[in-house]
Rosetta silent file (secondary structure, phi, psi, omega in degrees, C-alpha in Angstrom):
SEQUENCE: XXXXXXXXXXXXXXXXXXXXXXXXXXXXXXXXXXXXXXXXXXXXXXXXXXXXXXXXXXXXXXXXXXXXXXXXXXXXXXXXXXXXXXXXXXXXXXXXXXXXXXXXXXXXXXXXXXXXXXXXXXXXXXXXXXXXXXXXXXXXXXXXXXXXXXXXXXXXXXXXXXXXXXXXXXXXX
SCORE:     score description
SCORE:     0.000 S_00000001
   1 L     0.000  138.359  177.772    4.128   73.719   49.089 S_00000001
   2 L   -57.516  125.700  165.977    3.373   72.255   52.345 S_00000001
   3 H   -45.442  -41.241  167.324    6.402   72.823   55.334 S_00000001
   4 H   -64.706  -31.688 -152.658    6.688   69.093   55.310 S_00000001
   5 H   -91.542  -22.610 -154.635    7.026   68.887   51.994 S_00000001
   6 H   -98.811  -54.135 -178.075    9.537   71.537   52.154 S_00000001
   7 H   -75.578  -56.305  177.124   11.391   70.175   54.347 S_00000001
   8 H   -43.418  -54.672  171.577   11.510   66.555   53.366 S_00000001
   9 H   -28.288  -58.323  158.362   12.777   68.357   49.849 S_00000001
  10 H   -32.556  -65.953  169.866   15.604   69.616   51.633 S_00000001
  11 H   -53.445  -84.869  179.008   16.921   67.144   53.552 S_00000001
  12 H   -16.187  -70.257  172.855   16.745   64.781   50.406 S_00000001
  13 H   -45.379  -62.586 -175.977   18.673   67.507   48.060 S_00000001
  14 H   -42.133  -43.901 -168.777   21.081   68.099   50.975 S_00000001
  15 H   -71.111  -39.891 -158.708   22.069   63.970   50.952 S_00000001
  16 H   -41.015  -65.137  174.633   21.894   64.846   47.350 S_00000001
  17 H   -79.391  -45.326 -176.528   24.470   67.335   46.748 S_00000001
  18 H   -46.321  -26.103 -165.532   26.879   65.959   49.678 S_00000001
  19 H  -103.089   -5.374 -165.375   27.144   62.629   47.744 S_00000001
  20 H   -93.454  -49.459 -172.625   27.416   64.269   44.237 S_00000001
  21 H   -54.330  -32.121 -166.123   30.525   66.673   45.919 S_00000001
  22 H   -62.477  -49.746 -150.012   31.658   63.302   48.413 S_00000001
  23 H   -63.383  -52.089 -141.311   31.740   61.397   44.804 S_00000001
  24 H  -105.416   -5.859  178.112   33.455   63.679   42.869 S_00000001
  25 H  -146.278  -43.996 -161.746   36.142   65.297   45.524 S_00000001
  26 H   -77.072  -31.532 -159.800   36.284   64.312   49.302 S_00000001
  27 L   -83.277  -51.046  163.805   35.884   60.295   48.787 S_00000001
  28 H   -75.730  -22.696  159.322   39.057   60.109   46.500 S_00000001
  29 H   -76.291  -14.091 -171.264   41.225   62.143   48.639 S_00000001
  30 H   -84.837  -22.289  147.116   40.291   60.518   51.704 S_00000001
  31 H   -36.075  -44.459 -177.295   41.249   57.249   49.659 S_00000001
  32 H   -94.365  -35.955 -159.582   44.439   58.361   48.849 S_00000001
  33 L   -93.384  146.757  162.194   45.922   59.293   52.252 S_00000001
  34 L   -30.159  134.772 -158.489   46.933   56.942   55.112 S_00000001
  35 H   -46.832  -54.418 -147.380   44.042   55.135   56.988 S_00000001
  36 H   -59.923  -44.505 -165.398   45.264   57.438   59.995 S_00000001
  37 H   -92.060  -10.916 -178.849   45.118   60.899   58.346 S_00000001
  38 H   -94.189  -27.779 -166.526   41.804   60.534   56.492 S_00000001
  39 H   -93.927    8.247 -173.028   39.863   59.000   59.502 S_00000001
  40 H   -99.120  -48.206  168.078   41.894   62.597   61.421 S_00000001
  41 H   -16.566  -77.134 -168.809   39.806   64.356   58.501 S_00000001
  42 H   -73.943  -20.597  158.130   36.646   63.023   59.240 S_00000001
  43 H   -55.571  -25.437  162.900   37.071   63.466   62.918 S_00000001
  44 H   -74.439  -41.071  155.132   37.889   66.796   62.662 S_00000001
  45 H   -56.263  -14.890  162.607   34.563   67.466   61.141 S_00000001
  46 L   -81.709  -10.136  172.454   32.622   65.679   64.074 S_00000001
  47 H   -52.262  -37.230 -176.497   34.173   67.881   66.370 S_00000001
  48 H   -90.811   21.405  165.009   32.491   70.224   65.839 S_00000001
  49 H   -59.658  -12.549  154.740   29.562   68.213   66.858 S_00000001
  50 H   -51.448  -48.585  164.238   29.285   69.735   70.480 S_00000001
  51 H   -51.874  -35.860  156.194   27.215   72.259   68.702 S_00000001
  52 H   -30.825   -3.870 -163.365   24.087   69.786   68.347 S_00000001
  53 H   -85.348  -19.279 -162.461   24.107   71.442   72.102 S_00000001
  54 H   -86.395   -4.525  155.047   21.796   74.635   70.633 S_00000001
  55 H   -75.974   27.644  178.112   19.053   72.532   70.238 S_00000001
  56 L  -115.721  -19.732 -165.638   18.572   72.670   74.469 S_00000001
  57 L   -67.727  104.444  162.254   19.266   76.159   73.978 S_00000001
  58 L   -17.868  119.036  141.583   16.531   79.013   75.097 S_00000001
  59 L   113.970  -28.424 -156.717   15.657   81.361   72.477 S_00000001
  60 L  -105.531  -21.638 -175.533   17.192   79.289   69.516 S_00000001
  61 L  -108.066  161.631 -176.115   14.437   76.490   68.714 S_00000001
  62 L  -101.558  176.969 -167.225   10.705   77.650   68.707 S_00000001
  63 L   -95.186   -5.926  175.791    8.631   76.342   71.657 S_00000001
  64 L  -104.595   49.988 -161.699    6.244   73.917   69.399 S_00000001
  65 L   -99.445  123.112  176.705    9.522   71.688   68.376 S_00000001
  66 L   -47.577  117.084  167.727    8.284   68.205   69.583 S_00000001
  67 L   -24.445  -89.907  175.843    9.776   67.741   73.414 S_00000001
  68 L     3.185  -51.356 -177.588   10.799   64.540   72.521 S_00000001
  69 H   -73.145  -49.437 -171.886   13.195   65.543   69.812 S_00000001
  70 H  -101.759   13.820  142.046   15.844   67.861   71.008 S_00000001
  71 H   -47.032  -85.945 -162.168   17.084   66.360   74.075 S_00000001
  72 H   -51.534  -48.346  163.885   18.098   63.399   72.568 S_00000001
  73 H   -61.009  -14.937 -165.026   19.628   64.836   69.120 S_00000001
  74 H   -98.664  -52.539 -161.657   21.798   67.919   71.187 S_00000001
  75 H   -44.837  -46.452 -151.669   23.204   64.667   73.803 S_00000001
  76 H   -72.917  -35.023  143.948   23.700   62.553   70.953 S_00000001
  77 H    21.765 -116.054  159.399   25.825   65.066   69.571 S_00000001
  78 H   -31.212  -79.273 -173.620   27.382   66.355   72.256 S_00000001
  79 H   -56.025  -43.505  162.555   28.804   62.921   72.921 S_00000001
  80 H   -62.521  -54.029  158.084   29.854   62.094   69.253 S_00000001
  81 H   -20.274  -71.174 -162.568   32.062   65.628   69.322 S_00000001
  82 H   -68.017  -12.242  172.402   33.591   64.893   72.190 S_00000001
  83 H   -55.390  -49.508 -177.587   34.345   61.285   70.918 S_00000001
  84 H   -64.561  -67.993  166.396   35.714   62.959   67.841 S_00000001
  85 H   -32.302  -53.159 -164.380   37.801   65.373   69.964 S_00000001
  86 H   -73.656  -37.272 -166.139   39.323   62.444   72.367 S_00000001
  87 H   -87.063  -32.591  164.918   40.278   60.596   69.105 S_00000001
  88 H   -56.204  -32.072 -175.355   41.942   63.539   67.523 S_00000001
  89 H   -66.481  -64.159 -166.739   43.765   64.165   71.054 S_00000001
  90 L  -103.822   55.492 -161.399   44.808   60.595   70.818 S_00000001
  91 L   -73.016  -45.559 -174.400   45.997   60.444   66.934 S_00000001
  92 L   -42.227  -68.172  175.912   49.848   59.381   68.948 S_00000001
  93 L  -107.156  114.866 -150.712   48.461   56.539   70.503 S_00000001
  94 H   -61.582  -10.022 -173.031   47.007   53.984   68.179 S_00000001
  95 H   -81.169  -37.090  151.732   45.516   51.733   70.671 S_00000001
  96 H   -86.390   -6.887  173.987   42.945   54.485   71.864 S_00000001
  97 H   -68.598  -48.203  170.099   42.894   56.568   68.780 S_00000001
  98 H   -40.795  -55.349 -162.259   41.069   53.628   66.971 S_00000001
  99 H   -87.402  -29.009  154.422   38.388   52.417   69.434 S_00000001
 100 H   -37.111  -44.906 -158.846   37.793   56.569   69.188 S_00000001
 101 H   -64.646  -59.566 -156.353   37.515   56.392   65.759 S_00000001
 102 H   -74.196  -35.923 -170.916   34.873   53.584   66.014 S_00000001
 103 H   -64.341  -49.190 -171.687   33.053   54.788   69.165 S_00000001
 104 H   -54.774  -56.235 -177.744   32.506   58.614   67.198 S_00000001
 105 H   -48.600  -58.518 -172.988   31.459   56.653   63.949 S_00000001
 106 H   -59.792  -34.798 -166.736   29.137   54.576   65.899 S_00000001
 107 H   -82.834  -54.173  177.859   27.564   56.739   68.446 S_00000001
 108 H   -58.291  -22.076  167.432   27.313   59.225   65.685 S_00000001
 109 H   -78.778  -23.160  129.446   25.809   57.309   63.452 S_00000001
 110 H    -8.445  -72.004 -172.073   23.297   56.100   65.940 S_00000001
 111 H   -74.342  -44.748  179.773   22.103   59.495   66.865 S_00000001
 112 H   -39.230  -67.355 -170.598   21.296   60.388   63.177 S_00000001
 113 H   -37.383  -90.185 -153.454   19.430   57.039   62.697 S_00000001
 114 H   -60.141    6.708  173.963   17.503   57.662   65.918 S_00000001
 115 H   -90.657  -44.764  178.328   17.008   61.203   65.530 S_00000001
 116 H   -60.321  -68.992 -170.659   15.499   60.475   61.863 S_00000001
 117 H   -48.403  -32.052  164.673   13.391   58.294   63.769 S_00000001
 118 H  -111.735   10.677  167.439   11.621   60.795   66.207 S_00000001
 119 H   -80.140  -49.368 -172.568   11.759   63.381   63.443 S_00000001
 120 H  -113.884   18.137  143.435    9.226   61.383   61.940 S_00000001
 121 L   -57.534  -12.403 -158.520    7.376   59.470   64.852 S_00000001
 122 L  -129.543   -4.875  159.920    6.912   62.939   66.345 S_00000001
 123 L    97.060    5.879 -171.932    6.090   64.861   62.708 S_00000001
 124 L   -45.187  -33.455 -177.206    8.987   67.072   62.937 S_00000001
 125 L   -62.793  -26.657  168.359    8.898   67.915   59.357 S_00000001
 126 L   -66.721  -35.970 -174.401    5.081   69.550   59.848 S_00000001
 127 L  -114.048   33.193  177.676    6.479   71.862   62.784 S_00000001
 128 H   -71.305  -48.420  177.477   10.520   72.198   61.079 S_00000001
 129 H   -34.778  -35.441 -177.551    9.883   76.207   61.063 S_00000001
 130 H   -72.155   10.192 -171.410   10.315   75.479   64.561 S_00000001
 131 H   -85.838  -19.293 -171.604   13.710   74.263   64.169 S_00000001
 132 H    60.071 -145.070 -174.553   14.924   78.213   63.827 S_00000001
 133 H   -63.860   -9.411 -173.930   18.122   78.534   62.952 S_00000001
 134 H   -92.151   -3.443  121.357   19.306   75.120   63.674 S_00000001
 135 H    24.970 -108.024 -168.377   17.372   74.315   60.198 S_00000001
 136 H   -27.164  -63.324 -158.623   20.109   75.036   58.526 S_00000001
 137 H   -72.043  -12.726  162.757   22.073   72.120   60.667 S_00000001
 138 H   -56.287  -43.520 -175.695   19.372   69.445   59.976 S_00000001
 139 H   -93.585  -55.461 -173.180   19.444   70.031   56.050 S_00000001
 140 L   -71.581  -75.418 -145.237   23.018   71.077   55.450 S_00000001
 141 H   -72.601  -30.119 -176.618   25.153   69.653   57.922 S_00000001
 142 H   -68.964  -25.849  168.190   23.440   66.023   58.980 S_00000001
 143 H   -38.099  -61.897 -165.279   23.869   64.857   55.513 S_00000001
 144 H   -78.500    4.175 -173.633   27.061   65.591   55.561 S_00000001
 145 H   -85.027  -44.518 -173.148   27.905   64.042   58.693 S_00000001
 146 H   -67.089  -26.982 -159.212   26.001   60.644   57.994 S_00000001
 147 H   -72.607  -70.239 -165.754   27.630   60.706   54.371 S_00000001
 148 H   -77.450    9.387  168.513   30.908   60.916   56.303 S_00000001
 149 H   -88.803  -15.585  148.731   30.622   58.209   59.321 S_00000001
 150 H    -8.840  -74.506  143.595   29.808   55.911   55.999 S_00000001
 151 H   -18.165  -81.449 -160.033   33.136   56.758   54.834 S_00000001
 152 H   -54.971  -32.804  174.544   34.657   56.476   57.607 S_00000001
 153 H   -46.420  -75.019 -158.974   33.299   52.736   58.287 S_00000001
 154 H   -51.532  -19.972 -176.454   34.392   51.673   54.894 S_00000001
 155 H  -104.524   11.390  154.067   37.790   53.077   54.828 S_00000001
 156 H   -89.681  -35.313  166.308   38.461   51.126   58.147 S_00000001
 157 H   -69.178  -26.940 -171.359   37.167   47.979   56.630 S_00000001
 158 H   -85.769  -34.599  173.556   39.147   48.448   53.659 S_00000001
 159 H   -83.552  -23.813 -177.361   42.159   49.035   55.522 S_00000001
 160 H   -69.272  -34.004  171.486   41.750   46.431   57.846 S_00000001
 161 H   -49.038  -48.147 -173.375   41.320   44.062   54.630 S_00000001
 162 H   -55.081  -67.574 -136.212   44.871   45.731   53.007 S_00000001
 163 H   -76.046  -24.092 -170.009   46.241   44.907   56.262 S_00000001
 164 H   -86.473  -23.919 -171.936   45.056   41.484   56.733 S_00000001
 165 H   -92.074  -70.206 -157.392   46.252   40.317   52.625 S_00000001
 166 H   -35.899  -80.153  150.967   49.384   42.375   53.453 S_00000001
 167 H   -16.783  -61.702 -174.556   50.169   39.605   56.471 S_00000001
 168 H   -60.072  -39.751 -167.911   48.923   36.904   54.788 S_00000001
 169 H   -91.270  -13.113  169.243   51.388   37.208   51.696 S_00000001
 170 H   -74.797  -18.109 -169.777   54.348   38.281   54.300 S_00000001
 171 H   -94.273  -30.093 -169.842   53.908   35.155   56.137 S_00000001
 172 H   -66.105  -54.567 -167.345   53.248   32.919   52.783 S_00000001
 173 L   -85.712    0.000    0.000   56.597   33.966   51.181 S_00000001
């Protein structure tokens, strides 16, 4: 089998299994708990999104990894972690913990999209040996990250809907 071929396989299988475990475990607990503590879940997993920084890193990526590509995916990152991070820091107060929520979800989801997008304008899947160890985070981890700003959208719309019937029938009766 071809590295692209290899690779594509991966990735695919990775969204694969994340949505068969998301289905069957992560999706109904995050369902059952308050809008507040399930979107403190998924934030604590983007935190640790500051690591997208080792693709700038010397030494860790091979040197024929399309320029183009790992600039943009370690920023894009960077900046959803730390998004993630300010909105766990401000879980107290709801008026910036929200607009956290939405900025990590957004930005993060963003960088996936456009990172899928110079992965394959720029062929990354032909030269992915070159990803080294950060591989791994490409196959394993972006699934599970895209899987969960998904989530996270839906269980904000869904609460803002509860909250919006919830009003309507306090004011009707």
């Amino acid at each position: 089998m071809s590295p692209s071929l290899i690779f594509n396989l991966h990735l695919v299988l990775g969204y694969v299994a994340w949505l068969l475990c998301t289905v069957a475990y992560i999706h109904p607990k995050l369902k059952e708990m308050n809008p507040v503590n399930a979107q403190r879940v998924i934030a604590t997993l983007h935190s640790f999104r500051f690591f997208g920084l080792v693709f700038i890193l010397p030494g860790v990526v091979g040197h024929n990894l399309p320029q183009g590509f790992a600039p943009f995916a370690a920023y894009g990152d960077f900046a959803t972690g730390l998004l993630a991070i300010l909105a766990l820091l401000a879980v107290r107060f709801r008026i910036i913990f929200w607009p956290l929520v939405v900025g990590f979800n957004v930005v993060g989801a963003i960088d996936i999209l456009v990172d899928y997008y110079h992965g394959v304008r720029l062929n990354l899947p032909a030269v992915s040996g070159d990803l080294g160890s950060t591989y791994a985070i490409v196959v394993i981890y972006v699934p599970l990250l895209m899987i969960t700003h998904v989530i996270s959208l839906s269980l904000m719309l869904r609460s803002r809907k509860t909250a919006g019937a919830i009003v309507r029938n306090a004011v009707a009766s």
